[in-house]
C-alpha positions in Angstrom: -17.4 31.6 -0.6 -15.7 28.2 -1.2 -12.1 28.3 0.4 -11.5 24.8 -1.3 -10.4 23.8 -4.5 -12.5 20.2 -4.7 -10.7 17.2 -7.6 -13.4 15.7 -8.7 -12.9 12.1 -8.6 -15.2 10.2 -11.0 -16.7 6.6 -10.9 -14.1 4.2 -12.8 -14.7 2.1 -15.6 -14.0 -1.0 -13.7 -14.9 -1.3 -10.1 -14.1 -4.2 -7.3 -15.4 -5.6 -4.3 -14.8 -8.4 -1.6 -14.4 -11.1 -4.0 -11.3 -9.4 -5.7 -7.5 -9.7 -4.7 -5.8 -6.5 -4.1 -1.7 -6.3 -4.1 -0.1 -3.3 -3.1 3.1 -2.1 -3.7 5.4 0.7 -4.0 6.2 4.0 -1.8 4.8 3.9 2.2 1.8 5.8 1.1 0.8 2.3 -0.5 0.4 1.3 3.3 -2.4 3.9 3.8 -4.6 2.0 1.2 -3.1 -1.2 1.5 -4.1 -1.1 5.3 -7.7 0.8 4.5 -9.0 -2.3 2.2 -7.5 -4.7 4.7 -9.4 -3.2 7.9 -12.1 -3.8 5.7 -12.1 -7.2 5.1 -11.2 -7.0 1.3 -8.6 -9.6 0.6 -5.4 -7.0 0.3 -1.5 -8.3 0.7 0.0 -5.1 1.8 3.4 -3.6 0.6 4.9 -7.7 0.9 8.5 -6.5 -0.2 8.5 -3.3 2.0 8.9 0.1 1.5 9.7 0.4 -2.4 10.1 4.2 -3.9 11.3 3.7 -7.1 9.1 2.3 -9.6 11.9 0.2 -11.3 12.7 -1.4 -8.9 8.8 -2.3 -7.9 8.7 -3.9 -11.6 11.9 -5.7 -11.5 10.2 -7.8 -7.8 7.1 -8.0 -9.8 8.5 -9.7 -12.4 12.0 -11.5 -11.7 11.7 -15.2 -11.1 15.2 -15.4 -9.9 16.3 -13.4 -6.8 20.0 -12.5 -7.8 22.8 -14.0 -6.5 25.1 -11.4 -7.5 23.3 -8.4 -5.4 23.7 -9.8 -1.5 25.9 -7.1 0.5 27.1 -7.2 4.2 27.5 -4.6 6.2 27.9 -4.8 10.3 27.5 -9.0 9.9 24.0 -8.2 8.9 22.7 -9.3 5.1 21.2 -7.6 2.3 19.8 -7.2 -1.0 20.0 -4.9 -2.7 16.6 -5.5 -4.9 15.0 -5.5 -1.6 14.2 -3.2 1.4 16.7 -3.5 4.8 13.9 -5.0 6.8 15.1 -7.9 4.6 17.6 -8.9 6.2 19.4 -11.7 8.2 22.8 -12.9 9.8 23.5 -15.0 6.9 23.5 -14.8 3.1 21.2 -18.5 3.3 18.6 -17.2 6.0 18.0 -14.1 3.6 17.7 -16.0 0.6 15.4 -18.5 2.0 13.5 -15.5 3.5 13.3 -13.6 0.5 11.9 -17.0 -1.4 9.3 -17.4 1.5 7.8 -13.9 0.5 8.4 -14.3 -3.2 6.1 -17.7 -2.7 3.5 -15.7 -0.9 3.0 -13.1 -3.8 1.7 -14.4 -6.8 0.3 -12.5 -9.3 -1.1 -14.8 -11.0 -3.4 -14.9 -8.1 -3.9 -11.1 -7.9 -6.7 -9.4 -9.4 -6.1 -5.9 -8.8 -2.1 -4.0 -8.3 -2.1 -0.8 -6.2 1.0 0.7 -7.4 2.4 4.1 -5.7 4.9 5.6 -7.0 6.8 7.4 -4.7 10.1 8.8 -6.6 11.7 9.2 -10.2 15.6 9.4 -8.6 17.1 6.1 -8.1 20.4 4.8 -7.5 22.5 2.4 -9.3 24.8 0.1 -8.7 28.0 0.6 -9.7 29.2 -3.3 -9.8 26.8 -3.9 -12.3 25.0 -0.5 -13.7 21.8 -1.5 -12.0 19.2 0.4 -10.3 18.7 -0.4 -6.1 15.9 -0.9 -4.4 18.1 0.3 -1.1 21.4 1.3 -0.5 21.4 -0.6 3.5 23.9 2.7 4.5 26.5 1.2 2.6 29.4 3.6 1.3 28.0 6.3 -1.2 30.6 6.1 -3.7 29.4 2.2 -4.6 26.0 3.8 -6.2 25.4 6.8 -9.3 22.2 9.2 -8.8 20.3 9.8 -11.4 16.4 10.7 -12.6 14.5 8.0 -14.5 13.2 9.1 -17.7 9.8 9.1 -18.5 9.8 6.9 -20.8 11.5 4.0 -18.7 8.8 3.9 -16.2 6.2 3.6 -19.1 8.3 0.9 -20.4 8.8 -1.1 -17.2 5.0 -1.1 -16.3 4.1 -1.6 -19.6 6.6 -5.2 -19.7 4.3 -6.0 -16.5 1.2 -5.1 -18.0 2.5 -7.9 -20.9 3.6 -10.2 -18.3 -0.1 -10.7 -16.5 -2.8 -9.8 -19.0 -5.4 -10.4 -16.6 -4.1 -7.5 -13.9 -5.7 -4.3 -13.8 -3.4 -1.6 -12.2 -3.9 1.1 -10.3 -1.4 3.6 -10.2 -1.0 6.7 -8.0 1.9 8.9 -6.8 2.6 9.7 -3.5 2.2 12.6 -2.3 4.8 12.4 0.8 7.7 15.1 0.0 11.3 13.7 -0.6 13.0 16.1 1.3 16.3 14.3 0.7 16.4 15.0 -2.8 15.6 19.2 -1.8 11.8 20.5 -2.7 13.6 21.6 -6.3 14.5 17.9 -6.9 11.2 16.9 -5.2 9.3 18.5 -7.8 10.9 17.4 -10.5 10.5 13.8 -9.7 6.8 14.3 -9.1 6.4 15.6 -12.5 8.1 12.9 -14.2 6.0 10.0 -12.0 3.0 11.9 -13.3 3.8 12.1 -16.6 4.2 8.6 -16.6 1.5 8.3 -15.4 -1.0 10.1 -17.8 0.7 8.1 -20.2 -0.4 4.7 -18.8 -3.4 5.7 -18.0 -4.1 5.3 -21.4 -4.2 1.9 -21.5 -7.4 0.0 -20.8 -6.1 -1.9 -17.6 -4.4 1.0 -16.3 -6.2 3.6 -13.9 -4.7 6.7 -12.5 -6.0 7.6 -8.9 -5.0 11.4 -8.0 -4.1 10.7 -4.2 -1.6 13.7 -5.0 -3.8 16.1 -6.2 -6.0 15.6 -3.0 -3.4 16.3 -0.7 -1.5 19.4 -2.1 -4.5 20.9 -3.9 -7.9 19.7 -2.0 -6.4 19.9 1.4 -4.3 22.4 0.7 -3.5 23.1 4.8 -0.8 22.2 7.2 -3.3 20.8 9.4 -3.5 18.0 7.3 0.1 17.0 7.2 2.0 15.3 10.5 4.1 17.4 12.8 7.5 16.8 10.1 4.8 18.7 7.7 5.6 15.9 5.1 3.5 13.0 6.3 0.2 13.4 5.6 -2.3 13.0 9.0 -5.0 10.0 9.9 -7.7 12.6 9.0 -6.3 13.4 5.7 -5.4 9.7 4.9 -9.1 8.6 5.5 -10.1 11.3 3.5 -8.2 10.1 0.6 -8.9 6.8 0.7 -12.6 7.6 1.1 -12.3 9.3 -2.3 -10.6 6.1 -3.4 -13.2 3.8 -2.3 -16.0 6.1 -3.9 -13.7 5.9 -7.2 -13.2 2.0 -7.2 -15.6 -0.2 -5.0 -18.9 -0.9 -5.9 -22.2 -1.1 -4.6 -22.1 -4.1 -2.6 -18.7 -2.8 -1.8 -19.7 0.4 0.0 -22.7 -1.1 1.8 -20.4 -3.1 3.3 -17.6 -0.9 4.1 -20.8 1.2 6.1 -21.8 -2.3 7.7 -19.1 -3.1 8.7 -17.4 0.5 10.2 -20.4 0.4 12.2 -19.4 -3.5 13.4 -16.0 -2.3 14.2 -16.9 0.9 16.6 -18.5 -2.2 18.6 -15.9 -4.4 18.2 -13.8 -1.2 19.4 -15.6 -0.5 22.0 -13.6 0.1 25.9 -16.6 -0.5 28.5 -16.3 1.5 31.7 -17.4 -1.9 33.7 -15.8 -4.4 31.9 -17.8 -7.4 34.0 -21.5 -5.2 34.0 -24.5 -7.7 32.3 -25.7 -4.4 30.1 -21.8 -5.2 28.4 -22.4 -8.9 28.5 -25.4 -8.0 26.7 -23.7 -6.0 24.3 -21.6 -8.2 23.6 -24.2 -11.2 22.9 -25.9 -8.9 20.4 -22.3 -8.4 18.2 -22.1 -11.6 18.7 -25.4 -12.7 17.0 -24.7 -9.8 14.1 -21.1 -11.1 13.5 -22.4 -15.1 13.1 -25.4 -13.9 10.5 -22.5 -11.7 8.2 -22.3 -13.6 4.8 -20.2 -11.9 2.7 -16.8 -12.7 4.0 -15.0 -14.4 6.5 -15.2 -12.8 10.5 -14.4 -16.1 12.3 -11.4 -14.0 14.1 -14.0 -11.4 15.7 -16.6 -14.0 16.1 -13.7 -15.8 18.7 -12.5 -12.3 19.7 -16.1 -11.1 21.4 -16.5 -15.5 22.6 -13.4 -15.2 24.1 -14.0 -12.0 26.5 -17.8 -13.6 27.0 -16.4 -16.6 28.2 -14.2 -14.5 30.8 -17.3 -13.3 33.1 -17.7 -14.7 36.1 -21.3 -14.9 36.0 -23.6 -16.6 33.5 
């Protein structure tokens, strides 16, 4: 008997490998991938603006070419923005503008092949200066901002304007399975349905893929085991597992060779030895060495000096 209920995840339409440019963005379960593609040397900027829930908010970053001058708020001497999340901040209004510009000039989409988009929540809050949705309220007084759930139709409409905006960008869009507990299970589910009904929606579009990193969690591993001790997070296992599934889904061939080539390079490169000065690790070593200096596909200067650096540190030749 099968005590699994198994999503099949199929082969997509379009597929990428090392020689695209991955962006993603959105909810912290765009971390999990963002940080998978990057261990594996694909060429991946990772959640640039911080943790994003809303996807709004994630549309109005991806396509503003001002930053706002109208949306900085103190609170405590420290600065914010509200189109941005509070690890954006600084002890002046100047420093966080020119810090905000610095990340703005890193993230071009122009130069992005490939947007990773999670969505984590349809409840946002607005502003009630000027009516518009927040990225983050930076624990400033609740009765500035307006709860309210985004309709389905305005997240089709925002990702569609970005879809305009960049004809060349395929995007990837998931929802994230990490409970809001904030907004109560009830509310929870409610927002989940709407993201995915969005969702389905765009997914009709021919740039526009719909990865079921949700599904997965609640319905393939269906368990507590898989979920952190706050029972919302899911685990390292469960994370792996997903993105495996994602990799199957979206990289190919050459792709998943290398991702096996080089998970086998980095248990080596991970490796603790038990005598750290012993000439069977020196020889160890010398053989990663030689493998890391004959890999062609991308760049591994930074473990080729890692492992030349502890060589150089015996104190024997």
């Amino acid at each position: 008997m099968d005590f699994r209920t198994i999503i099949p995840v199929a082969f997509a339409s379009q597929q990428y490998n090392l020689s695209h440019h991955f962006l993603t963005m959105g909810s912290c379960f765009a971390e999990h991938i963002g940080n998978f593609l990057f261990n594996y040397k694909f060429q991946t900027i990772t959640n640039p603006f911080g943790t994003i829930f809303n996807p709004l908010s994630v549309c109005k970053l991806l396509t503003q070419k001002n930053i706002n001058p109208h949306r900085f708020v103190c609170r405590d001497e420290i600065w914010h923005h509200l189109d941005f999340h509070s690890s954006f901040w600084a002890t002046s209004r100047e420093n966080l503008f020119q810090k905000i510009q610095q990340t703005f000039d890193k993230v071009r989409l122009e130069q992005i092949d490939v947007l990773i988009f999670t969505l984590g929540t349809a409840w946002v809050y607005e502003w009630k200066s000027d009516n518009q949705t927040v990225a983050n309220c930076h624990k400033l007084p609740s009765d500035n901002f307006r709860k309210r759930l985004l309709e389905v139709d305005e997240i089709v409409q925002g990702i569609q304007n970005l879809l305009n905006q960049y004809p060349h960008l395929h995007i990837i869009l998931t929802v994230s399975p990490v409970r809001h507990l904030k907004d109560t299970l009830l509310g929870n589910a409610v927002s989940k349905s709407v993201l995915r009904l969005a969702c389905h929606f765009l997914s009709r579009y021919e740039r526009i893929f719909y990865f079921p990193a949700y599904e997965i969690l609640l319905d393939d591993l269906r368990d507590y085991r898989f979920y952190e001790p706050d029972m919302i997070h899911p685990t390292a296992q469960a994370v792996e597992y997903i993105c495996q599934h994602f990799s199957q889904c979206f990289l190919d061939e050459s792709a998943q060779t290398w991702i096996k080539k080089w998970k086998a390079i980095l248990q080596q490169l991970h490796h603790q030895p038990f005598y750290s000065q012993s000439k069977p690790y020196k020889s160890f070593l010398e053989n990663l060495l030689s493998t890391l200096q004959q890999i062609k596909e991308t760049d591994v200067s930074q473990e080729i000096s890692q492992v030349q650096k502890i060589l150089e540190s015996f104190s024997y030749s």
